[in-house]
GUKEKE-689393 format. One line per field, with one value per residue (C-alpha): residue number from 1; residue in three letters; chain; x, z, y. Coordinates in nm, 2 decimals. Example, Ala and Ser with C-alpha at 12.3 -4.5 7.8 and 13.67 -1.06 7.14 Angstrom:
residues 2
num 1_2
residuo ALA_SER
cadena A_A
xx 1.23_1.37
zz 0.78_0.71
yy -0.45_-0.11
END
This chain:
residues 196
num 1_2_3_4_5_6_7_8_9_10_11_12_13_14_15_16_17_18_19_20_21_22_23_24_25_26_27_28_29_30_31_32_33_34_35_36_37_38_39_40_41_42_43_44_45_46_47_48_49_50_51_52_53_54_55_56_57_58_59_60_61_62_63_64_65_66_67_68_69_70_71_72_73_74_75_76_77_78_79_80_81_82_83_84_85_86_87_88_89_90_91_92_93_94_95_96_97_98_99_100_101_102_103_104_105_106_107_108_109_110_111_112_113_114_115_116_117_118_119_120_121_122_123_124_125_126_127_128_129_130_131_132_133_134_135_136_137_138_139_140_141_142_143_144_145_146_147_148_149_150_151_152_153_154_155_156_157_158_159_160_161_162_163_164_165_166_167_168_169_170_171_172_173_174_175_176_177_178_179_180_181_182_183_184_185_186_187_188_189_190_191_192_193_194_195_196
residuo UNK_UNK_UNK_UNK_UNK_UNK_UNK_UNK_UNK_UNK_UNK_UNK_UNK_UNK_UNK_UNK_UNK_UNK_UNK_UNK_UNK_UNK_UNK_UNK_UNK_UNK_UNK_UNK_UNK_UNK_UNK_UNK_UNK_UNK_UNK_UNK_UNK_UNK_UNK_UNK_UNK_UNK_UNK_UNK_UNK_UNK_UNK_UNK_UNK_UNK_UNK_UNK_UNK_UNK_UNK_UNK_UNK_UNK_UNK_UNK_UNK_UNK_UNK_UNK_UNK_UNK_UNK_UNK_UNK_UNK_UNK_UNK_UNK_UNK_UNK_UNK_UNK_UNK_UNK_UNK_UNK_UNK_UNK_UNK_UNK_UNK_UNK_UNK_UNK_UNK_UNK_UNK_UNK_UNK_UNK_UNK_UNK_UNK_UNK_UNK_UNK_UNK_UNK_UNK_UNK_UNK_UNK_UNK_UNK_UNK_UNK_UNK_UNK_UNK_UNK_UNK_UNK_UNK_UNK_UNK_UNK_UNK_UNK_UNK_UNK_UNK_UNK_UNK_UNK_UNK_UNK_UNK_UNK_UNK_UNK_UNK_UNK_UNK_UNK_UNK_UNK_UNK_UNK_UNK_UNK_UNK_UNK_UNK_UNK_UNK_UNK_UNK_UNK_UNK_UNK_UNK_UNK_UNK_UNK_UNK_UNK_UNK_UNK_UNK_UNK_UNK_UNK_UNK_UNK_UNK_UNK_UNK_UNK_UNK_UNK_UNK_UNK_UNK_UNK_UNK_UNK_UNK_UNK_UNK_UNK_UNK_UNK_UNK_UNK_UNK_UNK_UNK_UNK_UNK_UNK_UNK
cadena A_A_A_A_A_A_A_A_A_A_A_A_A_A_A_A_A_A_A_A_A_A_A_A_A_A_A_A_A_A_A_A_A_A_A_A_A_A_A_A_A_A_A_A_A_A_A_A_A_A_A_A_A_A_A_A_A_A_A_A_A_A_A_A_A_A_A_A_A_A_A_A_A_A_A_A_A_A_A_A_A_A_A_A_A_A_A_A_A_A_A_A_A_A_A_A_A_A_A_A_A_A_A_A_A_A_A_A_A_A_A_A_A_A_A_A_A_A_A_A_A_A_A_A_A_A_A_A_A_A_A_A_A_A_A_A_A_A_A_A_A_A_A_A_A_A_A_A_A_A_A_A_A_A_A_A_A_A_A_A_A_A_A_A_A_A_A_A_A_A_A_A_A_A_A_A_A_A_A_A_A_A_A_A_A_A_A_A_A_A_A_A_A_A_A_A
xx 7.60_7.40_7.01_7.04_7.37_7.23_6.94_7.13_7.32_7.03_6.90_7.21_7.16_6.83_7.08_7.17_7.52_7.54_7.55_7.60_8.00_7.96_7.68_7.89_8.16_7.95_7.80_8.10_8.27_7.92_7.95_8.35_8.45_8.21_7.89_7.89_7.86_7.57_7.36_7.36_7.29_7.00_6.86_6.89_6.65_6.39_6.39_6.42_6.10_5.85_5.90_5.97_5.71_5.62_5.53_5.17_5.21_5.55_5.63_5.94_6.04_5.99_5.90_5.57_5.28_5.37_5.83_5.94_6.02_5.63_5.53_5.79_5.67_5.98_5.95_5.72_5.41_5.35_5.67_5.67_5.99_5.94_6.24_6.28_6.43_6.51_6.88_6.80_6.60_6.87_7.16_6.86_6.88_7.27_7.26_7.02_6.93_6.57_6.28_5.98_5.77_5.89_5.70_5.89_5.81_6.00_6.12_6.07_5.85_6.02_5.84_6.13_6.07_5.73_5.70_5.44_5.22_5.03_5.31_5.44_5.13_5.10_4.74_4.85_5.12_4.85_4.59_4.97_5.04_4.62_4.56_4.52_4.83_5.11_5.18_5.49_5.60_5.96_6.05_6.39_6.37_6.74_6.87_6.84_6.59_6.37_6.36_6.30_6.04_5.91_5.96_5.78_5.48_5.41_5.50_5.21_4.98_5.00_5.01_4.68_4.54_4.66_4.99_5.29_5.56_5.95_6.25_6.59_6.88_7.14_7.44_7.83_7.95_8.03_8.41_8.41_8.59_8.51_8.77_8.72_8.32_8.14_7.99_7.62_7.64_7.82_7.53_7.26_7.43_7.44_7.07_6.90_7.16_7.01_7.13_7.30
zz 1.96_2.16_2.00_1.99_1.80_1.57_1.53_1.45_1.17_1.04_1.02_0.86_0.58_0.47_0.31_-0.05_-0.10_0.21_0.29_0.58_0.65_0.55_0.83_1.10_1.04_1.05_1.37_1.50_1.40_1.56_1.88_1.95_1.79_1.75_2.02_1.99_1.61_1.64_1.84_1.64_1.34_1.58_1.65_1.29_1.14_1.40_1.35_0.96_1.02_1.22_1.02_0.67_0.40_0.07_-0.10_-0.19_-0.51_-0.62_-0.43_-0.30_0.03_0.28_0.59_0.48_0.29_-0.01_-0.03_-0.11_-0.46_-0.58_-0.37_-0.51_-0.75_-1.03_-1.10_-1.48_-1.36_-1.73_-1.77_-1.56_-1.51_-1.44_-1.23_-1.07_-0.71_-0.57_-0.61_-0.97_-0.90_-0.68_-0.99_-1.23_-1.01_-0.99_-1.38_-1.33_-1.69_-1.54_-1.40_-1.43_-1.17_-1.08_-1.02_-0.84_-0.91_-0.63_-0.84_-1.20_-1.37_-1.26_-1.35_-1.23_-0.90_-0.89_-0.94_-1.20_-1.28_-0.95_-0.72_-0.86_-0.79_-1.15_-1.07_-0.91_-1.16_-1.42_-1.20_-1.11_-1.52_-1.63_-1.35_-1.65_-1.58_-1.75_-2.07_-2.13_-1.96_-1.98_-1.88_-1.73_-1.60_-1.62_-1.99_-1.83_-1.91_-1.64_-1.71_-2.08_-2.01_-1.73_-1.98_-2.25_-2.01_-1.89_-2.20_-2.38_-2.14_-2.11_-2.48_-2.45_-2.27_-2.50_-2.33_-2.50_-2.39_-2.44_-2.38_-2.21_-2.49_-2.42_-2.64_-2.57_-2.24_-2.22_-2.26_-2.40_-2.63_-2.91_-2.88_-2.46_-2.51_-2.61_-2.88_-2.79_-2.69_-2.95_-3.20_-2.94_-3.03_-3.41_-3.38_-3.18_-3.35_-3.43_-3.71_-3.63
yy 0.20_0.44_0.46_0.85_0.82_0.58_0.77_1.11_0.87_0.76_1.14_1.26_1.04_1.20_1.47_1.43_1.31_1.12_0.78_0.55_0.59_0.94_1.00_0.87_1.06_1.39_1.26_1.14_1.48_1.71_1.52_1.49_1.82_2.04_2.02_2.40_2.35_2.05_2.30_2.58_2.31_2.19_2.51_2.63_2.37_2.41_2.78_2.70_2.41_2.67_2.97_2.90_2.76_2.86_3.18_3.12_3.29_3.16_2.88_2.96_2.95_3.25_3.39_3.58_3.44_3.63_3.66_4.01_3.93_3.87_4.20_4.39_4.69_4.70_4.37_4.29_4.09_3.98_3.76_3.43_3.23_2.87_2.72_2.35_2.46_2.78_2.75_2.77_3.10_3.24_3.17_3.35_3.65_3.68_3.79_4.03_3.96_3.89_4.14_3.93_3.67_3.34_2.98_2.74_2.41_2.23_1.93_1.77_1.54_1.19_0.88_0.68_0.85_0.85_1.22_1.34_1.63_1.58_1.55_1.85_2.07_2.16_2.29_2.58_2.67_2.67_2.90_3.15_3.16_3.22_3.46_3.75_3.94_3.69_3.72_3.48_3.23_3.12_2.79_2.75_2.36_2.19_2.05_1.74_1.42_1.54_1.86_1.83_1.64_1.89_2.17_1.97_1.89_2.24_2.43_2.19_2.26_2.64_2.62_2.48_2.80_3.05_3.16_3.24_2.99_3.01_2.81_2.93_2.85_2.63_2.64_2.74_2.95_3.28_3.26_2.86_2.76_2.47_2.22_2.19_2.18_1.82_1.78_1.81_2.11_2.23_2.06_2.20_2.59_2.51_2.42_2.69_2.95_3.27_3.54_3.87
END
């Protein structure tokens, strides 16, 4: 095999999801089918590498030091929404249940990973949620192990500081129904019901 074709396999399997058959058939597939395709791919991610990089204040990606959303006047500077990626921002936004600041944390506490407090820059979330402006921070980290344990870390240790610290509900969707939902959901909704 040609070393730049091995090398663009061994590239493509940096992305999540993709293993070794599954990165030569996407090389195979850029190079044969779609060169027009590849280039645009190629050109994308060095215009995505040089010009994006985080929002100083909330950590998401952008163009500018600060993104539009922190600069923006209608949003409330006092509420502070804690989120693990920015795809988790971005479904936030589509509810438009949500007015307030952001911090994205750009992963989850993962021992088995190696990711903990440190790795996660959890510094700088502190010195975003004390900066005398937020009043409540919500944290919105994934019902999953990781983020339990993410929520759990951060909420104790803004907690600590004085700050008001809540936890999005989980329970039953919007339009569920009881007998198709499991059961630790449905145990999570009895739990954190709330009266009428």
């Amino acid at each position: 095999m040609p070393a730049a074709l091995d090398q663009l396999i061994d590239a493509l399997r940096v992305l999540p999801g993709v293993g070794p058959k599954s990165a030569q058939r996407i090389a195979y597939h850029l190079l044969q089918r779609d060169r027009n395709g590849a280039g645009r791919l190629a050109r994308a991610l060095d215009t995505a590498l040089a010009q994006i990089r985080h929002c100083s204040r909330c950590n998401t990606f952008t163009e500018a030091e600060i993104c539009e959303r922190c600069m923006s006047a209608s949003r409330d500077p006092q509420q502070l929404c804690v989120v693990e990626m920015p795809a988790d921002l971005a479904m936030l936004e589509q509810t438009h249940a949500y007015r307030g600041m952001y911090y994205v944390l750009m992963g989850r506490v993962s021992p088995l990973d190696g990711i903990g407090p440190r790795e996660l820059k959890l510094d700088r979330l502190l010195a975003r949620a004390t900066d005398g402006t937020v009043q409540e921070v919500i944290l919105a980290t994934n019902f999953t192990n990781e983020g339990e344990a993410t929520a759990h870390y951060v909420g104790e240790m803004l907690r600590a500081r004085g700050l008001k610290v809540s936890r999005i509900a989980r329970g039953l969707p919007v339009g569920g129904e009881l007998e198709h939902t499991d059961i630790g959901t449905i145990a999570q909704a009895l739990y954190e019901r709330r009266a009428l």
